[in-house]
C-alpha positions as CSV (number, residue, x, y, z in Angstrom):
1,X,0.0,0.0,0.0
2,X,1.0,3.5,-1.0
3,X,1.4,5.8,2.4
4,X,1.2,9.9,1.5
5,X,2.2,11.8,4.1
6,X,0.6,14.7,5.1
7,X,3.8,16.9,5.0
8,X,4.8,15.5,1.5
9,X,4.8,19.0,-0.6
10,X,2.0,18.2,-3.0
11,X,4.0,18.1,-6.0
12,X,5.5,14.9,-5.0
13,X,2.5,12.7,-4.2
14,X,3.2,11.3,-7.5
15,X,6.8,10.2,-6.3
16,X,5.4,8.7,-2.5
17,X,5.3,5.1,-3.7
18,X,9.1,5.5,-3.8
19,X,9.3,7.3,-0.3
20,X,11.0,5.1,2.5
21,X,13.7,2.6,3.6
22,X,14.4,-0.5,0.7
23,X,16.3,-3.4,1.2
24,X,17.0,-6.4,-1.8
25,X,19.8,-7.6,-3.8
26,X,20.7,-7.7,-7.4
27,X,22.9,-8.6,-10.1
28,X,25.7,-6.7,-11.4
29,X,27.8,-7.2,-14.6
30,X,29.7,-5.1,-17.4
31,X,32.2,-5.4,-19.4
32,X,36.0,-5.5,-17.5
33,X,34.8,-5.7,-14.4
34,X,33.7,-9.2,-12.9
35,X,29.7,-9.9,-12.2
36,X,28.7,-10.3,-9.1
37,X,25.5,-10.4,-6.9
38,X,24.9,-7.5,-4.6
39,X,23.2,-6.5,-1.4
40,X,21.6,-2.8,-1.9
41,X,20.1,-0.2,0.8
42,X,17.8,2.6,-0.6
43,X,16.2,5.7,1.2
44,X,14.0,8.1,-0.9
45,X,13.1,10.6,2.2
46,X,11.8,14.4,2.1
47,X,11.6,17.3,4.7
48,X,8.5,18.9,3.0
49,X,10.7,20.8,0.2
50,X,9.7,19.9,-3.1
51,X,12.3,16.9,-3.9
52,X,12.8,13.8,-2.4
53,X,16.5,13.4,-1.1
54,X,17.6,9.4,-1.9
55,X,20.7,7.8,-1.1
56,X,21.6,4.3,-2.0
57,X,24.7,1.9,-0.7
58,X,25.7,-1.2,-2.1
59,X,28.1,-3.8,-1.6
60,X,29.3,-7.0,-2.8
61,X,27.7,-10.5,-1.8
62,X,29.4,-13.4,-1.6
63,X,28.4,-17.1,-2.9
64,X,26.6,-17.4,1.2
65,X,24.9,-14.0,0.3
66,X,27.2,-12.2,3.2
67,X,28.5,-8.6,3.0
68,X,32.2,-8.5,1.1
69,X,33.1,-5.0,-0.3
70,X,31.7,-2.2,-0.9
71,X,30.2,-1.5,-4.5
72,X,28.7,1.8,-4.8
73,X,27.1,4.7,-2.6
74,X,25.2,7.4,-4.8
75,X,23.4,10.6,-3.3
76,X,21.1,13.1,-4.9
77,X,17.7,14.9,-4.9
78,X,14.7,14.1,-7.3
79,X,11.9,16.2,-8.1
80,X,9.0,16.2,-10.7
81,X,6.9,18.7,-12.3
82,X,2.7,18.6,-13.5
83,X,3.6,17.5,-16.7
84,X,4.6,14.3,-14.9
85,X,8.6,15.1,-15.8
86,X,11.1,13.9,-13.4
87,X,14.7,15.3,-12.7
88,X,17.4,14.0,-10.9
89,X,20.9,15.0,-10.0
90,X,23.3,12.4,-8.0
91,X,26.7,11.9,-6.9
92,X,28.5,8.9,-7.2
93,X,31.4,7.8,-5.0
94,X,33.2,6.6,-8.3
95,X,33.5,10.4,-9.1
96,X,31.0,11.0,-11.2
97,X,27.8,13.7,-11.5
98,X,25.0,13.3,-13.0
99,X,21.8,14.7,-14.2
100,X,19.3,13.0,-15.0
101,X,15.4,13.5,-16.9
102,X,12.8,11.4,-17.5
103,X,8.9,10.6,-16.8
104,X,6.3,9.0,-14.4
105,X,4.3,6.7,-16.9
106,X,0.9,7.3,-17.1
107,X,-1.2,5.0,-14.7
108,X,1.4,3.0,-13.2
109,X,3.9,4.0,-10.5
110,X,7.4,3.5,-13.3
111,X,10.2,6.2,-13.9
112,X,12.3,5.8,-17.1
113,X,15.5,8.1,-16.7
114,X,17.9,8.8,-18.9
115,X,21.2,10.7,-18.2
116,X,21.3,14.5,-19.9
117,X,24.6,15.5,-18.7
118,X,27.7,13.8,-17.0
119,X,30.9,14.9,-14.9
120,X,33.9,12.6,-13.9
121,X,36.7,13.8,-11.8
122,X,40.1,12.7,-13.3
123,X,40.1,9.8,-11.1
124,X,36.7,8.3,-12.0
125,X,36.7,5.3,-14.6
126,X,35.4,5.5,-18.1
127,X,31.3,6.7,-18.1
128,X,29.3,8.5,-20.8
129,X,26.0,8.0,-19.5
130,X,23.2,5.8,-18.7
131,X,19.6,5.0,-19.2
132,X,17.4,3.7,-15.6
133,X,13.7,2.0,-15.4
134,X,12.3,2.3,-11.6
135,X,9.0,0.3,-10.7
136,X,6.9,-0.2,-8.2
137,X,5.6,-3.8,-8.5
138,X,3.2,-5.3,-6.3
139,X,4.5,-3.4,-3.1
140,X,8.0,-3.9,-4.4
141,X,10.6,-1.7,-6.1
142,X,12.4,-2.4,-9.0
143,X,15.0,-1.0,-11.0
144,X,17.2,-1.7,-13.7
145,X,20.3,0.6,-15.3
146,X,22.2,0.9,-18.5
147,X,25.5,2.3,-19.1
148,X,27.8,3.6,-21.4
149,X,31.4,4.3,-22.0
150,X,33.5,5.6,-24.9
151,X,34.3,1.7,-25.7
152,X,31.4,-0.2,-24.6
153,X,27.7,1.4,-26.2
154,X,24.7,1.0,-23.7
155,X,24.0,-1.9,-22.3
156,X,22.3,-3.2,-18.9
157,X,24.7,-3.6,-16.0
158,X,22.8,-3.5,-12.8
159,X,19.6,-4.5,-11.4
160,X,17.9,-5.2,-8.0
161,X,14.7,-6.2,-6.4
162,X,13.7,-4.0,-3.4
163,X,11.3,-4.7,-0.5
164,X,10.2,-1.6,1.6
165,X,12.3,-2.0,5.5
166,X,10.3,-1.6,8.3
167,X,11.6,0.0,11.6
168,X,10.7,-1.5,14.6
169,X,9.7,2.0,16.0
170,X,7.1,2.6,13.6
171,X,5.4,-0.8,15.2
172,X,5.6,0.4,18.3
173,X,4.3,4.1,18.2
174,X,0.9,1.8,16.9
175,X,1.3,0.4,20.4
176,X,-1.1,1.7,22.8
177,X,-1.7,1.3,26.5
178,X,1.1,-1.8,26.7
179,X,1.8,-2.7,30.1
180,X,4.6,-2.4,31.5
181,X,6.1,-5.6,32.4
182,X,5.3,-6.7,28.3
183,X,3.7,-10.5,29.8
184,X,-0.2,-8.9,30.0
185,X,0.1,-8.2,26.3
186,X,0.2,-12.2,25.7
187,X,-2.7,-13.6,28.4
């Protein structure tokens, strides 16, 4: 189920489904680098501004599905205007700045993004831009992304499946006159 806050700025309530705290895994794979299955944290969040702040770490999993190394942490703000048009600008730790534009489909809760403009510090590898597809699926979210380098045209090279995280203290302020020692609450 879709939640809309009731400080959410209105322009956003098209963006909600994506508000929130996302846990999954995924596949990663791309030419010179060696594929792997990762484990991937994503928080779309907002303070009642109109954008939604998100920030997404990712790390390597290995053949058990445990944490190994660090894969990628990305930052940035996303915002979206009546005509349905979505923007984005993020920050990868690789180096690289992005922005990005695309569109909310009509009827279904899916952003397709692709990148209008790229920077890369001297240090960042080989990037020339990038095409994502974000959906919400059946309480899910989805995504998959394309890239492109000067040597390699686009071509998928990540993609996870997301469930929404629950905190344990948003159970508990649904809590109401608990007792104290916790045993009442089971006889």
């Amino acid at each position: 189920m879709i939640e809309i806050p009731s400080d959410l700025h209105p322009d956003l309530v098209p963006l909600a489904f994506l508000l929130g705290n996302w846990t999954g895994a995924g596949v990663a794979e791309f030419p010179g680098t060696e594929k792997c299955n990762f484990g991937q944290e994503v928080t779309f969040s907002h303070d009642g501004r109109d954008f939604l702040e998100y920030v997404s770490h990712s790390w390597v999993l290995d053949a058990e599905g445990r944490k190994t190394d660090p894969l990628e942490t990305e930052t940035g703000y996303w915002r979206i205007d009546s005509a349905r048009q979505v923007e984005a600008v993020m920050i990868r730790d690789q180096g690289v700045a992005e922005v990005w534009y695309g569109e909310l489909a009509d009827q279904k809760p899916q952003i397709d993004l692709a990148t209008d403009a790229v920077a890369r510090t001297g240090s960042a590898g080989p990037y020339s831009g990038g095409k994502r597809l974000y959906g919400y699926v059946k309480g899910d979210l989805m995504w998959v992304g394309e890239k492109s380098t000067p040597e390699v045209p686009l071509r998928p090279y990540m993609s996870a499946h997301l469930k929404k995280a629950v905190d344990p203290r948003e159970w508990a302020k649904d809590v109401k006159d608990l007792p104290d020692d916790g045993i009442a609450f089971f006889t």
